[in-house]
C-alpha positions in Angstrom: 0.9 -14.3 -7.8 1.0 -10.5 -8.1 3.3 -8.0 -6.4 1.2 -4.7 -5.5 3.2 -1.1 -4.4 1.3 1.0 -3.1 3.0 5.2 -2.6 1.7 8.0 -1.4 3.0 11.6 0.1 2.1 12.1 4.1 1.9 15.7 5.0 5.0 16.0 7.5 2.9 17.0 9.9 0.6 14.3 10.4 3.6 11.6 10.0 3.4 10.3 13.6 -0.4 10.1 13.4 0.1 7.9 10.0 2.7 5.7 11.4 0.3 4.8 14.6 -2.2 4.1 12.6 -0.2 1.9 9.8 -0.4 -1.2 12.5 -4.3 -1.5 12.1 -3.5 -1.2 7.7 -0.9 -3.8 7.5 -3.4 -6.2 9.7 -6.9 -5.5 7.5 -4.4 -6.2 4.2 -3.3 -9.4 6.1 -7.2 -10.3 7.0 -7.7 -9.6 3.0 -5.8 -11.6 2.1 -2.1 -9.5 1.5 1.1 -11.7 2.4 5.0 -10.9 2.8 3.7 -7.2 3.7 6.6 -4.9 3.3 6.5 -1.3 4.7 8.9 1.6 3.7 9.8 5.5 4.0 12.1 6.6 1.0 15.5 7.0 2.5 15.5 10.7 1.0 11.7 12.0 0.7 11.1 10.9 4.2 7.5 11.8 3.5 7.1 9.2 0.8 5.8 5.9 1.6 5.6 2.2 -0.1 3.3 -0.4 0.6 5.0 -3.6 -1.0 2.8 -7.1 -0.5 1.9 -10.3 -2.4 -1.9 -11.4 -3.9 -2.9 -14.3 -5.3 -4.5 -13.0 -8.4 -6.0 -9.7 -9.8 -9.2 -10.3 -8.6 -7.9 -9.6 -5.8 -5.4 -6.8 -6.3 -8.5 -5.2 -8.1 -10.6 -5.4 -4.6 -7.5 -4.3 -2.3 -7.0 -1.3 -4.9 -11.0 -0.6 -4.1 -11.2 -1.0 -0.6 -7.6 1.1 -0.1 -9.2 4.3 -1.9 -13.0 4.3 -0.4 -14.0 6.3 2.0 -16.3 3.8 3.0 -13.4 1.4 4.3 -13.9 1.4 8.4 -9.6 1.1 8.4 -8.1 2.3 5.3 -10.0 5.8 5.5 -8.5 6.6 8.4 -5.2 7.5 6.2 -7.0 9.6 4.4 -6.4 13.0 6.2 -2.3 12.2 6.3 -2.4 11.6 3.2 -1.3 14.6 0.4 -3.9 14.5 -1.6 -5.7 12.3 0.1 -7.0 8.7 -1.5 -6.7 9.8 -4.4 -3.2 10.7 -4.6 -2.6 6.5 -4.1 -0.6 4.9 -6.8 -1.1 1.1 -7.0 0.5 -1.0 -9.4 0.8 -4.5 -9.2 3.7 -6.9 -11.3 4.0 -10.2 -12.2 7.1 -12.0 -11.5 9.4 -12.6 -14.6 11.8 -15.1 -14.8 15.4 -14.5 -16.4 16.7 -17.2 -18.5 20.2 -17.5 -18.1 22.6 -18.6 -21.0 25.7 -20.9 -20.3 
């Protein structure tokens, strides 16, 4: 299991554009596969936003990483022009869990 963040910058001026379309996002991750899909705006850039979900392997963070920056993607395009930068301003990462041992 892999945890993927996903940030990007939204020009201001599109932000109520990007949020109406973030509905038809989180639903395409789901259909991909994504689970526990988190969404957030940083509580002081409040034009910087995290995507925070769960994959099953890298395989398949690989392929969400793919679809999320083509402009062939019928949903995930659709960001593109809110976007500053646009797709290629999206910084993915994804993190395997680590467990702390803890000593008596």
């Amino acid at each position: 299991m892999l945890t993927v963040f996903m940030e990007y910058k939204v020009i201001p001026e599109t932000l109520q554009s990007y949020e109406a379309e973030m509905p038809s996002v989180i639903s395409e991750l789901k259909n991909l596969g994504a689970a526990d899909i988190q969404w957030y705006r940083a509580a002081d850039q409040p034009s910087l936003y995290v995507e925070c979900f769960n994959v099953r392997d890298n395989e398949l963070y690989q392929s969400i990483k793919e679809n999320r920056t083509s402009s062939e993607h019928p949903v995930f395009s659709k960001l593109f022009p809110f976007l500053s930068g646009g797709a290629e301003k999206i910084h993915c990462w994804a993190f395997e869990k680590m467990n702390v041992k803890e000593e008596l």
